[in-house]
C-alpha positions as CSV (number, residue, x, y, z in Angstrom):
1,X,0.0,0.0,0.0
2,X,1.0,3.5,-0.6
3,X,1.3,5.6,2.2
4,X,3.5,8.7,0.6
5,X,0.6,10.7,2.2
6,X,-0.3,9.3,5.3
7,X,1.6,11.7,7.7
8,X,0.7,15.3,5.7
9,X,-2.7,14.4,4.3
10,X,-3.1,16.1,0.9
11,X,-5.6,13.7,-0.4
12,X,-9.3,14.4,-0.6
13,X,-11.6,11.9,0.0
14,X,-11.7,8.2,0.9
15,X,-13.5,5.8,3.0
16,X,-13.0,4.8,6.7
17,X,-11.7,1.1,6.8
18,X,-15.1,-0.5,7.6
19,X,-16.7,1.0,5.4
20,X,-17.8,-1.6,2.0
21,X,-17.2,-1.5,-1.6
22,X,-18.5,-3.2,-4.6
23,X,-15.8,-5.8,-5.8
24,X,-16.2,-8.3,-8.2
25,X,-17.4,-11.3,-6.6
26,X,-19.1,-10.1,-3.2
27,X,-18.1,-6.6,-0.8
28,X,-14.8,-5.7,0.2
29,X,-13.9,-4.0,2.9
30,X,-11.9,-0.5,2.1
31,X,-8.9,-1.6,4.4
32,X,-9.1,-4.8,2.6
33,X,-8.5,-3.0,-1.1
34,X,-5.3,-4.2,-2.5
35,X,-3.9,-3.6,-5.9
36,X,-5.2,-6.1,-8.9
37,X,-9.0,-6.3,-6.9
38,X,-11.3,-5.8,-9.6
39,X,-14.0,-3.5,-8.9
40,X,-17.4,-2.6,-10.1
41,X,-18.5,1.1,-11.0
42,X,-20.7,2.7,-13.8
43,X,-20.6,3.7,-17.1
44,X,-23.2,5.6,-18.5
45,X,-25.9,3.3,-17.6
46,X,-23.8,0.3,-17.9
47,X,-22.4,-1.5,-14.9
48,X,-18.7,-2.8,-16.0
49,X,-15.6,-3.6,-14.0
50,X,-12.3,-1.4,-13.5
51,X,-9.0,-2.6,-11.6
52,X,-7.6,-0.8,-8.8
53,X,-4.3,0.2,-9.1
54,X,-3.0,1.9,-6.2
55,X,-4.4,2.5,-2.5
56,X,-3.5,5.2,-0.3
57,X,-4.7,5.9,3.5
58,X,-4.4,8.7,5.6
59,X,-5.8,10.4,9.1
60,X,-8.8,12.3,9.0
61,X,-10.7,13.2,12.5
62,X,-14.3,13.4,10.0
63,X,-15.9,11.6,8.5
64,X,-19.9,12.1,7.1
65,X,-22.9,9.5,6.8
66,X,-24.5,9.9,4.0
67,X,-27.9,8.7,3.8
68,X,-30.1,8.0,0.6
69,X,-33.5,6.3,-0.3
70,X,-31.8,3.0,-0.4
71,X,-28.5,3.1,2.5
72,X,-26.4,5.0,4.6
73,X,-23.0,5.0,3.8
74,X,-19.7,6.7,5.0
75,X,-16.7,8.9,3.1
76,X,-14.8,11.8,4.0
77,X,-16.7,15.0,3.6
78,X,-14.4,15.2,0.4
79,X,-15.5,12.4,-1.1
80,X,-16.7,12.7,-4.5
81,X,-19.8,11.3,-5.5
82,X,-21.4,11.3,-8.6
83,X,-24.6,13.7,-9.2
84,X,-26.8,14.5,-12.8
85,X,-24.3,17.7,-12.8
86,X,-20.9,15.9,-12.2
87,X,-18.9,14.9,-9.6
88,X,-19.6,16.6,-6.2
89,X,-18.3,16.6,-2.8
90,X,-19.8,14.4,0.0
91,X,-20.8,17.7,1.7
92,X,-22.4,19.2,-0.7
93,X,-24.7,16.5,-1.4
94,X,-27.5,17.2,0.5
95,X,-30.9,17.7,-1.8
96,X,-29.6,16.5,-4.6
97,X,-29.4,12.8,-6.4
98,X,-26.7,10.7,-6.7
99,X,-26.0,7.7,-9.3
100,X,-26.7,4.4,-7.9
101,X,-27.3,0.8,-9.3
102,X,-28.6,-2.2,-6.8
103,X,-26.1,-3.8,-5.2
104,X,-27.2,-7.3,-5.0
105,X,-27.6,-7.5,-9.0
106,X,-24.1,-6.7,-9.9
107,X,-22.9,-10.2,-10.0
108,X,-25.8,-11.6,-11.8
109,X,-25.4,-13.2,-15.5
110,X,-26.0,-10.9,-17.9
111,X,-27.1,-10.9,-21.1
112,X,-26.5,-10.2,-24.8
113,X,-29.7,-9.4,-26.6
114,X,-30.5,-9.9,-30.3
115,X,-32.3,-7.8,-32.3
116,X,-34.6,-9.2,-35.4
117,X,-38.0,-11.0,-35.4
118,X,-37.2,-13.8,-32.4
119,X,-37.1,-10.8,-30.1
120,X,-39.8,-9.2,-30.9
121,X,-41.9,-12.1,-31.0
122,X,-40.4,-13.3,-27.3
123,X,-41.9,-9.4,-26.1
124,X,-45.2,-10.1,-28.1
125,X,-45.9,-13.4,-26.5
126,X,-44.7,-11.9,-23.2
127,X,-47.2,-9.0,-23.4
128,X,-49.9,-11.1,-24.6
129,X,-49.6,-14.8,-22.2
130,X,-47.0,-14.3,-20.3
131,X,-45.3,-13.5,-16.8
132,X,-42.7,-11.5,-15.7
133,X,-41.7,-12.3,-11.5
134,X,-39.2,-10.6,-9.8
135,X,-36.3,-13.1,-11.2
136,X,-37.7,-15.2,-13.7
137,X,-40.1,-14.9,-17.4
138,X,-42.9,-17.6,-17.9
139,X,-45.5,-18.9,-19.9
140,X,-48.3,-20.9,-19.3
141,X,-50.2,-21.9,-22.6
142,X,-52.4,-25.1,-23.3
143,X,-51.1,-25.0,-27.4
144,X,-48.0,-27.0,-27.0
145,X,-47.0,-25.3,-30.5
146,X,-46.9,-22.0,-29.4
147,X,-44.8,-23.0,-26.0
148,X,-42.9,-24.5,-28.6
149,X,-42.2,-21.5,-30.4
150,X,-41.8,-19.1,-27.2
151,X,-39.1,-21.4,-26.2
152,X,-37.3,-21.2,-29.3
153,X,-37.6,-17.4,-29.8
154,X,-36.8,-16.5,-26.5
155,X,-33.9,-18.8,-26.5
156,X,-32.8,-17.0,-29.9
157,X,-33.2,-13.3,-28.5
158,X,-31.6,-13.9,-25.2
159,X,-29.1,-17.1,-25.3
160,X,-30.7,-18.8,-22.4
161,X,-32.0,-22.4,-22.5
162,X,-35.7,-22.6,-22.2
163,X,-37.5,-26.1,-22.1
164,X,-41.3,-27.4,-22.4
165,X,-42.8,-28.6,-19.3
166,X,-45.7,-30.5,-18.9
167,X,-48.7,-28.8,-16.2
168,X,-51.7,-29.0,-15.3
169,X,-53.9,-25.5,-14.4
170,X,-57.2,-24.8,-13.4
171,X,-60.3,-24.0,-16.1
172,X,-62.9,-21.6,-14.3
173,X,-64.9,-22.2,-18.1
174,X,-64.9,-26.1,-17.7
175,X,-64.5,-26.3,-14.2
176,X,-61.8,-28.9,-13.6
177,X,-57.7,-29.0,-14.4
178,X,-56.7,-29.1,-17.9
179,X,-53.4,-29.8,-19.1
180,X,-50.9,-26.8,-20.4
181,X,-47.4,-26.1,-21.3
182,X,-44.9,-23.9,-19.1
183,X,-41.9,-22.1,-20.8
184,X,-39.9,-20.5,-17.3
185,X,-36.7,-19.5,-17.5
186,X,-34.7,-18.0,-14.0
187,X,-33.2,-14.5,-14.9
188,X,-33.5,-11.8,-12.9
189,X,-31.7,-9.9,-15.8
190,X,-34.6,-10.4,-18.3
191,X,-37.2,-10.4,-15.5
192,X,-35.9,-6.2,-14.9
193,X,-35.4,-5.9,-19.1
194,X,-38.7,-6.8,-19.8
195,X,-40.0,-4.1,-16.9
196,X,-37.8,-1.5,-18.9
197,X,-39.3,-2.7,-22.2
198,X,-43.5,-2.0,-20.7
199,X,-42.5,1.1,-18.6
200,X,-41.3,-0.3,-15.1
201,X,-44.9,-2.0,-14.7
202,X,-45.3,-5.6,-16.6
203,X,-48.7,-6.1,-15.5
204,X,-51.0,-7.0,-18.1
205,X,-53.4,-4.2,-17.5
206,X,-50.9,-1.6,-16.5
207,X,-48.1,-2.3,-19.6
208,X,-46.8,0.2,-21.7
209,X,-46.5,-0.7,-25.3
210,X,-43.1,-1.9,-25.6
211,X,-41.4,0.6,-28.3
212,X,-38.6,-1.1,-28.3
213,X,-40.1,-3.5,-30.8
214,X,-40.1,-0.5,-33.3
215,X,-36.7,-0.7,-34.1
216,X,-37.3,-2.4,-37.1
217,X,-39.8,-4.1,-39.0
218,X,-38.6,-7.5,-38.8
219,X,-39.0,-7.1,-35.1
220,X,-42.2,-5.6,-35.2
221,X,-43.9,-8.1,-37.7
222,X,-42.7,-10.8,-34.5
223,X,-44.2,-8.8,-32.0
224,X,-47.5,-9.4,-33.7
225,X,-47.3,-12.9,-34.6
226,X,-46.2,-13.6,-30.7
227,X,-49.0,-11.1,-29.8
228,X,-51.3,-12.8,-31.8
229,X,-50.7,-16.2,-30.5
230,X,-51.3,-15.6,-27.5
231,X,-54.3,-12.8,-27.0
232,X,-55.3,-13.0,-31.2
233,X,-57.6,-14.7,-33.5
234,X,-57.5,-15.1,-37.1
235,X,-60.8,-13.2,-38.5
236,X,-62.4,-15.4,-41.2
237,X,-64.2,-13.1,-43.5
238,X,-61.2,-11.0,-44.0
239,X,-57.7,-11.2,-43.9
240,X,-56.9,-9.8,-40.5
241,X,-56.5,-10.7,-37.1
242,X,-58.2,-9.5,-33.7
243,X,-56.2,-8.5,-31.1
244,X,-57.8,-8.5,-27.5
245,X,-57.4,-7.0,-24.5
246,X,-58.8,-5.0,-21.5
247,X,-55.3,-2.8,-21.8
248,X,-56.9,0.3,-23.5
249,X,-54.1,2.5,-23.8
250,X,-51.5,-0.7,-25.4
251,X,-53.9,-1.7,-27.5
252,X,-55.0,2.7,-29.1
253,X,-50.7,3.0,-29.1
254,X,-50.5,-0.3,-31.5
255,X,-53.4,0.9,-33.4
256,X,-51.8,4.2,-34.3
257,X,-48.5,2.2,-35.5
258,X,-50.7,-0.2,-37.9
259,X,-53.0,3.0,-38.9
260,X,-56.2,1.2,-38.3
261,X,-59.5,2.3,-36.2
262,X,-59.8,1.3,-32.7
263,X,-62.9,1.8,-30.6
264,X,-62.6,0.7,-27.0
265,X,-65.6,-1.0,-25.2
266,X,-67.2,0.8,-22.6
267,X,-68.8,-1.5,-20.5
268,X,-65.5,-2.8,-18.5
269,X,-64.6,-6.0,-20.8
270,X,-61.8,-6.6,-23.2
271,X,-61.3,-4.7,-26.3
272,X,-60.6,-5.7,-29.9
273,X,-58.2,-4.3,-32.6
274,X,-58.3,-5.7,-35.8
275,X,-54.9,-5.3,-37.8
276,X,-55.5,-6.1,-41.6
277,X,-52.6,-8.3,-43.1
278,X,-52.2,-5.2,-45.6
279,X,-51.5,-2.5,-42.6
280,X,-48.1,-2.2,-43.8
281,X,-49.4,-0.7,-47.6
282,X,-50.2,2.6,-45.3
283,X,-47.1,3.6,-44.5
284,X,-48.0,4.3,-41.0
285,X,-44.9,2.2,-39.4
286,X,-41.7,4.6,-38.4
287,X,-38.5,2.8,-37.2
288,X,-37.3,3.9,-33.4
289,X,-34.1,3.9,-31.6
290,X,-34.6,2.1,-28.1
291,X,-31.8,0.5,-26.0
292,X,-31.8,-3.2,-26.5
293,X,-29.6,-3.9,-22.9
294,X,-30.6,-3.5,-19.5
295,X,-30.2,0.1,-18.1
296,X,-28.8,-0.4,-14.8
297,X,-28.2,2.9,-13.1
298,X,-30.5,5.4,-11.7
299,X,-30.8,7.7,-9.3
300,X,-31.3,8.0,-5.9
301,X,-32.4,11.1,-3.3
302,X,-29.6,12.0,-0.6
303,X,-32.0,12.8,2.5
304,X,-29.3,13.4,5.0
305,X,-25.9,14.3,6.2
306,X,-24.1,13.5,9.7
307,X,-21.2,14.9,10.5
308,X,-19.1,12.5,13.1
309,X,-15.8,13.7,14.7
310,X,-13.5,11.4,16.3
311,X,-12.9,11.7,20.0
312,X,-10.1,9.6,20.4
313,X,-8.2,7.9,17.6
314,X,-8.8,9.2,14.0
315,X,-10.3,7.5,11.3
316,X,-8.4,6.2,8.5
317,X,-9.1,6.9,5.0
318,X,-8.2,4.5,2.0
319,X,-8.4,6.1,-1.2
320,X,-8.3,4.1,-4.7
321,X,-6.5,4.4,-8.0
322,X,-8.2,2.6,-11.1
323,X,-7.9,1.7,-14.3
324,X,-9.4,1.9,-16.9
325,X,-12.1,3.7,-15.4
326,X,-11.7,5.9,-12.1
327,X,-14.7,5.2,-10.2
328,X,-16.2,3.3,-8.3
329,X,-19.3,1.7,-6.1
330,X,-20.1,2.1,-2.6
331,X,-22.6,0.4,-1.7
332,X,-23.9,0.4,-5.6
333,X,-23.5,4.5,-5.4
334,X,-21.2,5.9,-7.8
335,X,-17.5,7.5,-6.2
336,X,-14.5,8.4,-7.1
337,X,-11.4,9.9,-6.3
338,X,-10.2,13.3,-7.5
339,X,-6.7,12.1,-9.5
């Protein structure tokens, strides 16, 4: 360790020695730091890993809790912190924001999606039949074809293995169990990804339309076949297919991309759209830019600061060096040091 600077001070910041950071692989310690540990800090919205190459400690009789809607963590007042405006000192934090990401997900697999009609498709059948828990993506059909297909899309947009199993589930029209098919695949990563993709909210009736299927039309003509197969009906005198659903607002957004008339029911049951196989001929479809990977940062209030002096023996700082990029996490909020 380097400690050119513990007798004079003359570094800023730092963090007493009990005080955690976010390492690759579980929470370190700040006295525990050494040079090589690989730790976890934020780009843009990307979580990625940097490498710390040089510690540092030094004497400081101050140090400040910081306390936001998610922790309380302490730093020298110092410290710099990352805000919406830059980097700012621990002390001047109070009322504003700082950048955070949730701690307990930064080791989690993540995962490389692929754009094109599998994807969109996977988000179609999703919005339509399926179920989005906090770390895992099902679907529960009695068409073994279309589990079929969900498995395989999903499995080509994401990478992750998903397999056919054989269930039973309760019919309140026939009044007994009938058999079904259940795709379910554990991932907390494409549980919080398909939140992003419906607004934060994947509840059936509460869903945003997922734009992100508009990057392209190859992904939107998925998103309606998935849709389709699992809350549509082919309409026989006509070449089009009804799309149903008590989700108003989803169903007048998708309606505007296809250009065709939507009237909503009034009297509190589901709604149909009908989307004629020629909808593209009206040029109504425009291609949008949406990120296809998790955002994983946010924001998070600071609601107080607490000054604590030491009495008796000071606090010791450990400050970090790191490369390729210079911050890092503390307890998932974003800080760095000033070199």
């Amino acid at each position: 360790m380097d400690r050119s600077l513990a007798e004079g001070g003359g570094v800023e910041g730092g963090l007493p020695s009990r005080q955690t950071v976010n390492a690759v692989g579980g929470r370190l310690r700040a006295r525990d730091v050494r040079v090589g540990c690989r730790l976890w800090t934020l780009d843009g919205d990307r979580t990625v890993r940097t490498t710390v190459t040089g510690v540092t400690s030094v004497q400081a009789r101050e140090v400040l809790d910081v306390t936001t809607g998610h922790v309380t963590f302490t730093v020298a007042p110092d410290q710099l912190l990352g805000t919406p405006d830059g980097w700012v000192h621990a002390r001047d934090a109070q009322d504003t924001v700082l950048a955070w990401t949730p701690a307990r997900k930064l080791n989690r697999v993540r995962l490389s999606i692929a754009p094109g009609y599998a994807l969109g498709y996977f988000v179609g059948a999703t919005c339509a039949d399926g179920t989005v828990g906090d770390n895992y993506v099902s679907l529960v059909v009695n068409d073994k074809e279309f589990a079929l297909r969900y498995a395989g899309h999903l499995t080509s947009a994401t990478g992750l293995a998903a397999h056919l199993e054989a269930v039973t589930r309760p019919s309140g029209y026939l009044g007994r169990k009938v058999p079904g098919f259940r795709v379910r695949v554990v991932s907390s990563y494409l549980a919080d990804l398909m939140r992003q993709y419906v607004g934060g909210d994947a509840h059936h009736l509460r869903q945003a339309f997922p734009r992100v299927v508009l990057r392209d039309r190859e992904t939107f003509d998925g998103f309606l076949d998935g849709y389709g197969d699992g809350d549509g009906c082919q309409v026989h005198t006509w070449s089009a297919r009804a799309l149903i659903s008590a989700n108003v607002p989803f169903l007048a957004e998708l309606a505007r991309i296809v250009g065709a008339r939507f009237t909503p029911r009034t009297d509190g049951k589901a709604s149909r759209l009908f989307v004629a196989d020629s909808w593209p001929s009206r040029g109504t479809f425009r291609a949008e830019r949406h990120p296809l990977q998790l955002r994983e940062s946010s924001w998070t209030q600071v609601h107080q600061l607490r000054s604590r002096v030491a009495t008796g023996k000071p606090y010791t700082l450990y400050g970090f060096r790191l490369d390729p990029r210079p911050g890092f996490l503390v307890n998932g909020h974003l800080a760095r040091q000033p070199w």
